[in-house]
Each structure stands twice: as structure tokens, then as C-alpha cells.
MARRO-416546 format. One line per 10 residues: number of its first residue (from 1); for each residue x, y, z of C-alpha. Coordinates in Angstrom, 3 decimals. Layout:
N
NUM> X/Y/Z  ...
//
This chain:
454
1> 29.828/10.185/30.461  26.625/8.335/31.205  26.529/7.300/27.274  30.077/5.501/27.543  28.012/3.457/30.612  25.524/2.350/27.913  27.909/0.852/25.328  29.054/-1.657/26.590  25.566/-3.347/27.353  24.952/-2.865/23.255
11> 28.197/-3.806/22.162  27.856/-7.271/24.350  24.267/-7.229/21.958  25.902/-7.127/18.719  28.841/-9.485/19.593  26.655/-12.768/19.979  27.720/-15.015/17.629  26.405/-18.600/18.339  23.639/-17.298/20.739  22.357/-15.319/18.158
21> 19.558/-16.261/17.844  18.325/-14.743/21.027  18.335/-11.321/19.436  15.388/-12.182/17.688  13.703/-13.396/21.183  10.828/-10.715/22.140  12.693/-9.187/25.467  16.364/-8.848/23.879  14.950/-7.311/20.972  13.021/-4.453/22.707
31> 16.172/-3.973/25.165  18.182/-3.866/21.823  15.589/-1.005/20.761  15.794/0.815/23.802  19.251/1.050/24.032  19.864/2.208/20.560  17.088/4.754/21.339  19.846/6.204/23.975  22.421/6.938/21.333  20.042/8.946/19.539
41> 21.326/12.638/19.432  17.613/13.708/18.299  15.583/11.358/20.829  12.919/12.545/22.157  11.121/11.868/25.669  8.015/10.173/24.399  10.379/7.562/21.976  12.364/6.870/25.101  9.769/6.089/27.801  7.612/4.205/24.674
51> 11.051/2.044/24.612  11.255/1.451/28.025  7.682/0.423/28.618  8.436/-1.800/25.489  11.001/-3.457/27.056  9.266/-3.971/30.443  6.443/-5.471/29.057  7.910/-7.967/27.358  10.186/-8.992/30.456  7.254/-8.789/32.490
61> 5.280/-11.269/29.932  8.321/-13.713/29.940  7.142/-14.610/33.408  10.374/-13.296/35.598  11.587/-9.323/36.849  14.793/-10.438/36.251  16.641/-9.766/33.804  19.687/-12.621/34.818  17.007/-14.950/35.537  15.136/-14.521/31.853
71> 19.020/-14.148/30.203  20.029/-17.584/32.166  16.520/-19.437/31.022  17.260/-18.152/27.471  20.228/-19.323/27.638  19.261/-22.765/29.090  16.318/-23.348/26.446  18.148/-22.456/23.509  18.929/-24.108/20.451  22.263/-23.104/18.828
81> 25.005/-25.100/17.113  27.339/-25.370/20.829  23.769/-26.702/22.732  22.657/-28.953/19.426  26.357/-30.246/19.277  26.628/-31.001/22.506  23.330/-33.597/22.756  23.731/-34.604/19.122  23.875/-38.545/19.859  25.674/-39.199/16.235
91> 28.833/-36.513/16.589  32.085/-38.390/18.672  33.897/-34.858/19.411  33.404/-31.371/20.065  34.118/-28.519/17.899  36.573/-26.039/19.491  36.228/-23.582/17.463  32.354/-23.336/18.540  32.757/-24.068/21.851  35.303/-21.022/22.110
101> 32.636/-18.639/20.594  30.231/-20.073/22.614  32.315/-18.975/26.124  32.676/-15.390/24.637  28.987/-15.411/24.192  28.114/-16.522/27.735  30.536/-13.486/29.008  27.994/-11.128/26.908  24.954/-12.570/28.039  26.421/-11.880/31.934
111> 27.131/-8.250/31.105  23.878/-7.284/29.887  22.217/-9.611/32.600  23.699/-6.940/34.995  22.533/-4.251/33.344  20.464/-2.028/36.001  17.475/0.289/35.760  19.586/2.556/37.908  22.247/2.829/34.910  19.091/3.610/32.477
121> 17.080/6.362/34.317  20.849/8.179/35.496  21.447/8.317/31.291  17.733/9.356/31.180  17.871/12.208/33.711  21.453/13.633/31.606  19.835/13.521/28.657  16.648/14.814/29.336  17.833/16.963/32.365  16.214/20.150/30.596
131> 12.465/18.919/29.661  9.388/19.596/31.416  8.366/15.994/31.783  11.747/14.941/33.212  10.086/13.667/36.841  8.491/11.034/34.342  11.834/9.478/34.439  11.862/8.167/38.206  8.492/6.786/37.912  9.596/4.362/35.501
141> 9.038/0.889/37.235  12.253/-1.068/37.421  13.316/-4.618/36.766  15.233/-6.568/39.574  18.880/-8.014/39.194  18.529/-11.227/42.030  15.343/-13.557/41.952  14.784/-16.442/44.311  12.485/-17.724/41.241  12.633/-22.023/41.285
151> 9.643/-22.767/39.098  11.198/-24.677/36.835  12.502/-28.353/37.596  15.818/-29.322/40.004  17.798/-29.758/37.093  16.952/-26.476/36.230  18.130/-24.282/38.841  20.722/-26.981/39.469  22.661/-25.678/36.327  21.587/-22.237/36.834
161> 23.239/-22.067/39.938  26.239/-23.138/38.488  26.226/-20.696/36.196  25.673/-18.324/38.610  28.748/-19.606/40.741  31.390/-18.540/37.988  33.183/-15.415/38.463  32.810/-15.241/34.754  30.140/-17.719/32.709  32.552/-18.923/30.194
171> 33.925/-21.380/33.319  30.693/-23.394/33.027  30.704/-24.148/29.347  31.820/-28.127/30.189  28.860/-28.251/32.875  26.334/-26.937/30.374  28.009/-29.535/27.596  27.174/-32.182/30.081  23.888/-30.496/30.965  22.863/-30.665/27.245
181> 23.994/-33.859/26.447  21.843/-35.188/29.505  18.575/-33.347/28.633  18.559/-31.999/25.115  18.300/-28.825/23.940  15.842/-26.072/22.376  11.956/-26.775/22.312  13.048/-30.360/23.277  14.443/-29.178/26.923  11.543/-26.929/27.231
191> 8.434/-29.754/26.729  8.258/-33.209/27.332  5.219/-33.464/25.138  4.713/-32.309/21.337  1.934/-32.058/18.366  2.622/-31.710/14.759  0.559/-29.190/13.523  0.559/-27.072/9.987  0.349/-23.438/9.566  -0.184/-22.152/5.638
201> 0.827/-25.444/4.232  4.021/-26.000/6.631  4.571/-28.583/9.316  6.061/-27.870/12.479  6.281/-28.892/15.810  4.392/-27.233/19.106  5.543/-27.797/22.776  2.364/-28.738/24.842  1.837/-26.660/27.914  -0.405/-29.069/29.768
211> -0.523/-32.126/28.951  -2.688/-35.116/29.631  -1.724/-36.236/32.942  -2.994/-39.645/33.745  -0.624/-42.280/35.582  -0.199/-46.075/35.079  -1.089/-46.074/39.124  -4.426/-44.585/37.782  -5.266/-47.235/35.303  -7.278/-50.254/36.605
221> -6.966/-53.571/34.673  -5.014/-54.572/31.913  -2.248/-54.794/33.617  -1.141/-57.773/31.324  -1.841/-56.010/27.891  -0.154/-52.643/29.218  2.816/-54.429/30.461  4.012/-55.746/26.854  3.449/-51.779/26.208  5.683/-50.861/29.190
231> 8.500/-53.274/28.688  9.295/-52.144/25.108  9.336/-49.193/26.101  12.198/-49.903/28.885  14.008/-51.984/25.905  13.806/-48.651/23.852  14.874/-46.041/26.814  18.097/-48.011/27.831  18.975/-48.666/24.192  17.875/-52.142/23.631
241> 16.050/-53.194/20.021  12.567/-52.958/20.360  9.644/-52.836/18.085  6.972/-50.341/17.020  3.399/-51.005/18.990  0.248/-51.180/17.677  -3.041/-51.244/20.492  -6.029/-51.901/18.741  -9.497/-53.175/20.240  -12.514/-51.881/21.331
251> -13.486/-48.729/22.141  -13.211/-46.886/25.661  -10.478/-49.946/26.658  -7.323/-47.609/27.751  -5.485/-47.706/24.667  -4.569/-44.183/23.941  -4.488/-43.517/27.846  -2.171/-46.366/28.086  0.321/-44.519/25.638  0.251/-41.066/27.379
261> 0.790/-42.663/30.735  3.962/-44.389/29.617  4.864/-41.034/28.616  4.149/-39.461/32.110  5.674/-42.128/33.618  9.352/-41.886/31.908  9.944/-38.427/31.272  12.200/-37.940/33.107  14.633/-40.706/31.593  14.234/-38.938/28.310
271> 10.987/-40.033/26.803  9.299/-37.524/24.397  5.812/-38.169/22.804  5.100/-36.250/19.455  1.216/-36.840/18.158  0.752/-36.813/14.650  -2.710/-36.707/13.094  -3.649/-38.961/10.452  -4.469/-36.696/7.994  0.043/-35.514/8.261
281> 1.234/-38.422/7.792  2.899/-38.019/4.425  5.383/-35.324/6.824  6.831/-38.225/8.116  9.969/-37.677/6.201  10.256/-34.669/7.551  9.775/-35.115/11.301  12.133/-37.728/11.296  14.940/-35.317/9.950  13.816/-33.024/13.137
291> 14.211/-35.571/15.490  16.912/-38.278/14.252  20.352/-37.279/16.180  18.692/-35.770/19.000  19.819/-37.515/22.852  16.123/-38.324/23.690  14.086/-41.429/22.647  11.089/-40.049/20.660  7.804/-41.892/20.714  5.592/-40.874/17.800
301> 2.048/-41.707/18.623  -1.451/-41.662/16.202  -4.028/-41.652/17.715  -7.064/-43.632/16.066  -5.421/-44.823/12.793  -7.444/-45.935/9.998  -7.164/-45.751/6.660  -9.901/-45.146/3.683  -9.937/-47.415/0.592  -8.599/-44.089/-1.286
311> -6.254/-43.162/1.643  -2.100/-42.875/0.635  -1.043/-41.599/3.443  -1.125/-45.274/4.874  2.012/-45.587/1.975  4.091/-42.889/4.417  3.617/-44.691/7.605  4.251/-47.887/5.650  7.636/-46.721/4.311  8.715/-45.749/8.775
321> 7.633/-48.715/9.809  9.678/-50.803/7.031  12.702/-48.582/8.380  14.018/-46.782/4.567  17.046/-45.564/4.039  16.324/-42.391/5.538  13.909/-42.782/8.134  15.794/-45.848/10.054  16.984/-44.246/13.287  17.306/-45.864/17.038
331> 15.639/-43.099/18.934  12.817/-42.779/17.361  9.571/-45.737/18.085  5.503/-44.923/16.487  2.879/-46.374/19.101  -0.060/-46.308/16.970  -3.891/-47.198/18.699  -6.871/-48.455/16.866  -10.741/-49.828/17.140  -9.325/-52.129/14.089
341> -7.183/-55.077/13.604  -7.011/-53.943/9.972  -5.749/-50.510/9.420  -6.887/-50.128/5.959  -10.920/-50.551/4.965  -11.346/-53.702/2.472  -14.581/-54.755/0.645  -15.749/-57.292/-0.563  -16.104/-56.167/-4.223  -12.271/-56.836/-3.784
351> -12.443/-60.289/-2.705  -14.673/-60.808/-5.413  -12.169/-59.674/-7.816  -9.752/-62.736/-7.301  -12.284/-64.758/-9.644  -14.141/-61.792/-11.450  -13.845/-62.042/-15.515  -15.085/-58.414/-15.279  -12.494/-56.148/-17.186  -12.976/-53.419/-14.751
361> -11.842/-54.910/-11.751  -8.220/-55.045/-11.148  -5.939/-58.521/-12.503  -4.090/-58.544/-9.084  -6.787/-57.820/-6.743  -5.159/-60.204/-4.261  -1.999/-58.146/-3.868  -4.214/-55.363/-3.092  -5.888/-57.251/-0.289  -2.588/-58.379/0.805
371> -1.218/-54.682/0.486  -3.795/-53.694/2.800  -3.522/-56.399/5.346  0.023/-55.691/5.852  0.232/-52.550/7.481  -0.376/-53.848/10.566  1.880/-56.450/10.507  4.545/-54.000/10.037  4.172/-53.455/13.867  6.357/-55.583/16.001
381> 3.993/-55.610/18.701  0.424/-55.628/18.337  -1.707/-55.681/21.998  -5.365/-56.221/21.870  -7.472/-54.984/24.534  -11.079/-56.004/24.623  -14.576/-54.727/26.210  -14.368/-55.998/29.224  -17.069/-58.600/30.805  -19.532/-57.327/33.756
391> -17.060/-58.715/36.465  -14.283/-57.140/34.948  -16.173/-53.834/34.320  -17.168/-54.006/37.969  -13.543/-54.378/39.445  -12.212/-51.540/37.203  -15.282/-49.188/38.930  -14.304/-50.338/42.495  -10.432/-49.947/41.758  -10.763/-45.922/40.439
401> -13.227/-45.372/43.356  -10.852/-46.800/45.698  -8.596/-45.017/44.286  -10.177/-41.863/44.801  -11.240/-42.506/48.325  -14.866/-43.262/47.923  -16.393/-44.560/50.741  -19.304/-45.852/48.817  -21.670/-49.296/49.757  -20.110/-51.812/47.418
411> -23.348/-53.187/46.490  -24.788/-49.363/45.887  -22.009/-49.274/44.101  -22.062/-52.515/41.584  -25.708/-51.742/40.751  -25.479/-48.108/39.961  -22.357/-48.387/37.879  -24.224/-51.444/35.914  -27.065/-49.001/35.706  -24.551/-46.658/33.768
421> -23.448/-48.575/31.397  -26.593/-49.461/30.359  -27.760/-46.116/29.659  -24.506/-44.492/28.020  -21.862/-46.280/26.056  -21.872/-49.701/27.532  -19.043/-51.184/29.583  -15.110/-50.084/29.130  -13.028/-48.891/31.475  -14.216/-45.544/30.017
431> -17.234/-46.119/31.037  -16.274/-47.134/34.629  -14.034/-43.514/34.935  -16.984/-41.499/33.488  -19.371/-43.288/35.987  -16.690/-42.569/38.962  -16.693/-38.820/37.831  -20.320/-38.453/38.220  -20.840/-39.978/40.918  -18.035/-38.163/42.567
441> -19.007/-34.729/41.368  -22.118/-35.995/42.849  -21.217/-36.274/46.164  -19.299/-33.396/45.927  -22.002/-30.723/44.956  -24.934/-32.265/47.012  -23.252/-34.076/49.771  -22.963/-38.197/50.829  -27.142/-38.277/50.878  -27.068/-38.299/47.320
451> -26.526/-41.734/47.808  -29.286/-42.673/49.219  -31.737/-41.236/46.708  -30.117/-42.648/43.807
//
């Protein structure tokens, strides 16, 4: 009798159709496992509780003890063809077809959300109601069906607890259409912040846990050079034409913290960052296919770009910036940063080759040199930001240390800081934070009378 209460709970598992893929996620597979396990005529004890434990870890490691919390934040985070439909910015109507499978799926996700331990360990204690080792069975720890858990963002739980509200879940499939078309879908929902990394030759793309979190309230100076930065990247968010940037200058100025801040700062209208090393840039092609068609406005950022004389990869980023027939798509902008005006290293050997009669050098060394100069042209909006001078340098110490609450003798202050940059990397506004930090953690570790012995 108790096996007929089991079914239904695997039968829901095998009937997901366009949530599929969430049999292959860690916690459904193991409760898959376990539940087959129970229709086992030959099971033994040890199999079952080995299942059980299986199962419980993995739930346990997802970060929740529910199981209708995990099942709703699967279902939330996934990427299927309903939830890729739905925010797919190039598709005018819905499939019905998929959006009816979808429903059915939802109503088997909500039966196996409400599957209890109870259920389990009653089945347990039948089946095993002759072993030894059957008092094992009630000191199996136990999952919980209702969580108060709000970790994640309002939007978040906002849709959850619609779900939640529907007699059956199939009645929210229009809010989670609308949900998905607001915020994405898949990795994209999950992060706000990406890398493109390669494992055994293939590129993908990993979701950053923690990323940088500096604010444009944060940064001192430049507020001229970083607003040309910050109003492109309004153009590009409400769907205006706007240009790829490049930020190039001197070291330690705020370029690349410039470009994460933006990215802090916007998030929440849709803004995703996804860092590409130098050395991947020939995967261009292939991140744009991942990210064309997607609802968000992608901003692809390298960091530090510079190209050897023997570098091709400089072709790739040439061929996105030029917009080919391919890789031309409106949500999708590369912020690039740079200690050089010229992306590419040229010689002089190759400006000696426009009037060279040696036969070794090239015939058209000057479209070689123009080749080179062009890449960074091919940025509609290049911002230069420049060491600063001592009174600059000077106001960008004061403004993080006012920022930070320092109560510290202006004066002391000025001369210490000028101290600093004498002895380490000269003055930037890198300079200035890494002085603030010291002195700070200063402070901090041996109280305010540091100040007077320094």
C-alpha cells in the first residue's frame, strides 16, 4: 500500500519534459535514486539508508532543508526552451505548444516538492518491518516542507510567492513569462557578473560568486573622463546607439575600476559584465552566439589589452568591433582598458621599411603600420585618463579618507600620503587608495597615536 504512495512522486520524475534538464541537477538525481531504490523487491537496508543519506546531502549542500524551496529556485534559475523563449529579445510570439508542456511540468515539480520524509520512513518501516536494524529508520534526519528562507533578492521571493499562491503551479506560467522576460534566464538570472574561462580546450562561461564591489560614490576624481563612460552606457541600457569604449592611460588611474563600477551600479536594469582574457579572444565568435538574443545588455570587458607584433588574436576583436555579419547584435557593447593609445606594438624597423630597398622587408610596410594603428580607432569612444598632478593626487587622498571617516590632520595627512608615493609606485589614484588602506589598517591595529609617531 505504502509503494502505491511512492509512485506517484517518480512518475511526476519521469514525466518532465521541458524541465528536464533538472534531472540531471545533483539533488533530483539522488531523490530519483532513492526512490527507485524503494521499488526494489531485493533492496536491502544498507542500499536504502546509503540512498537516503545521498539524497540529504546533496539537499543539504544546495543551501536550503526544503525541498519546495530548492524545487522553486530550480525552477526559477533554469534554462529550458519555455524560460529561454520567454526572454529571447528576437522571437514576437510564444509557442503554445511549449508553454502547455511547460504548465504540466510545473504541476510535477509541486508534487514531488510535497513529498515528505514522513511518506519515506512509513514505506521504510513496511518494507524493512522484519530486520534487526529497523530502529535505524526513525533516526534518519528529515528535510522540511515550509521555509521562511529570503536570501535571495525581492524579485526573487516576489515570484516565488506567487508560485506558491496557486492552488496548482501551472496558474503562474504568464507571471513567470513576464518574470523571465524581465530578468533573463539560466546562469544569466543567477549572476550579474561572468568570466570566460577554458577547460580541455573548450570555452565556457562561469557565474562569479563575489565580485569586485567598488561604487562610482567610491571613486574620487575623474568625474569628467568617467562620465563619457557612464552616459554610453545609459544610451546602451535604454536602447539607444552607442559605441564600444576604449580607457587607456596611465597606470593605477581608475580605468578598469571605472568599468566594474558601472557594472555595480546598473545591475539591476539589466547590465551583465563578461571578462575575457586576451589570450581568448579568437572565442569571440562564439560568445557572441551565447549571448546575442538574450533580454540583458552584455558588456564584454578586457582588461589590459595589448597586442604583440606576432599577436592575431587582435584580428578577432578587430572583426566585433567592425560589427560582421555575425557578430553585429544591439545588446552586446566591449569596454576594453589600456596603459596604451596603440593597441598593437610597432617598431621602428617598420617605419623604416616605407623607404627600405632591402628585399626582406615587406613592399607595403605602411599598410601594416596603418593595420596596426587602427584597432583603436575601431572604438567609438576612447577616454584617456592621466597620472594625476600632486594637487590632484592630494584631493583624491582627502576624498577616500573622507570617505571613510578619517579624522586625520589634513596637513599630517598631505605630507604622509606625498611621502607614499614617493616610496611605492608614484602618484595615481591607486596610489592614494593603497595609502588610505594603510594608514587605516594603521589606526585600526595600533590605535589614533599611530599618528603621531609617523
Amino acid at each position: 500500500m505504502e509503494q502505491s504512495k511512492l509512485s506517484p512522486f517518480l512518475l511526476a520524475l519521469d514525466s518532465l519534459s521541458i524541465y528536464r534538464g533538472l534531472l540531471d541537477n545533483k539533488v533530483l538525481n539522488k531523490l530519483k535514486e532513492l526512490l527507485i531504490s524503494l521499488t526494489k523487491s531485493d533492496v536491502t537496508l544498507r542500499e536504502v539508508i546509503n540512498s537516503y543519506h545521498e539524497f540529504y546531502f546533496e539537499l543539504a549542500q544546495g543551501g536550503t532543508m526544503s525541498l519546495k524551496d530548492y524545487i522553486l529556485y530550480q525552477i526559477l534559475f533554469d534554462e529550458n526552451p519555455f524560460t529561454f523563449q520567454q526572454q529571447a529579445i528576437h522571437i514576437n510570439h510564444s509557442n503554445d505548444v511549449i508553454k502547455k508542456a511547460a504548465a504540466q511540468d510545473l504541476n510535477c515539480l509541486q508534487l514531488i516538492s510535497q513529498l515528505e520524509p514522513a511518506i519515506v520512513k512509513a514505506h521504510l518501516s513496511q518494507l524493512f518491518k522484519d530486520d534487526p536494524y529497523n530502529t535505524l529508520i526513525e533516526e534518519l534526519p528529515e528535510w522540511v516542507l515550509e521555509s521562511d528562507n529570503t536570501s535571495l533578492g525581492d524579485h526573487f521571493n516576489h515570484i516565488k510567492e506567487r508560485i506558491e499562491a496557486c492552488n496548482y503551479w501551472q496558474d503562474s506560467l504568464e507571471e513567470l513569462g513576464k518574470f523571465h522576460k524581465r530578468y533573463g534566464c539560466g546562469l544569466f538570472i543567477r549572476y550579474y557578473a561572468f568570466v570566460w574561462e577554458r577547460t580541455n580546450g573548450l570555452g565556457y562561461i562561469r557565474g562569479i560568486d563575489s565580485p569586485d564591489t567598488i561604487r562610482l560614490d567610491e571613486l574620487v576624481e575623474y568625474q569628467n573622463e568617467r562620465s563619457k563612460v557612464i552616459e554610453n552606457t545609459l544610451q546602451f541600457l535604454q536602447g539607444f546607439p552607442s559605441n564600444n569604449v576604449l580607457l587607456y592611460g596611465d597606470r593605477g588611474t581608475g580605468k578598469s575600476s571605472t568599468v566594474k563600477a558601472i557594472l555595480n551600479e546598473y545591475c539591476t536594469e539589466g547590465l551583465r559584465m563578461l571578462e575575457v582574457p586576451k589570450a581568448y579572444l579568437s572565442d569571440f565568435p562564439l560568445i557572441i552566439r551565447q549571448l546575442k538574443n538574450r533580454s540583458q545588455k552584455y558588456i564584454i570587458f578586457v582588461d589590459d589589452l595589448v597586442f604583440g607584433d606576432n599577436e592575431e588574436n587582435y584580428t578577432s576583436l578587430k572583426a566585433v568591433l567592425e560589427g560582421g555579419l555575425e557578430s553585429k547584435t544591439t545588446n552586446i557593447l566591449i569596454y576594453a582598458t589600456s596603459n596604451r593609445r596603440h593597441l598593437v606594438k610597432e617598431y621602428f624597423k617598420e617605419r623604416a621599411g616605407l623607404q627600405s630597398n632591402n628585399q626582406d622587408e615587406e613592399v607595403h610596410a605602411g599598410d601594416t603600420i596603418q593595420e596596426k594603428l587602427s584597432l583603436a580607432d575601431r572604438f567609438g569612444i576612447n577616454v584617456v585618463f592621466s597620472s594625476p598632478n600632486q594637487n590632484r593626487y592630494l584631493e583624491i587622498v582627502k576624498g577616500i579618507a573622507a570617505r571613510r571617516n578619517l579624522n586625520i590632520d589634513e596637513e599630517r595627512l598631505e605630507k604622509e600620503a606625498l611621502k607614499w608615493a614617493l616610496w611605492y609606485n608614484g602618484r595615481s589614484a591607486r596610489t592614494a587608495r593603497q595609502f588610505v588602506d594603510w594608514i587605516e589598517g594603521q589606526i585600526n591595529l595600533k590605535g589614533r597615536k599611530i599618528l603621531d609617531e609617523i
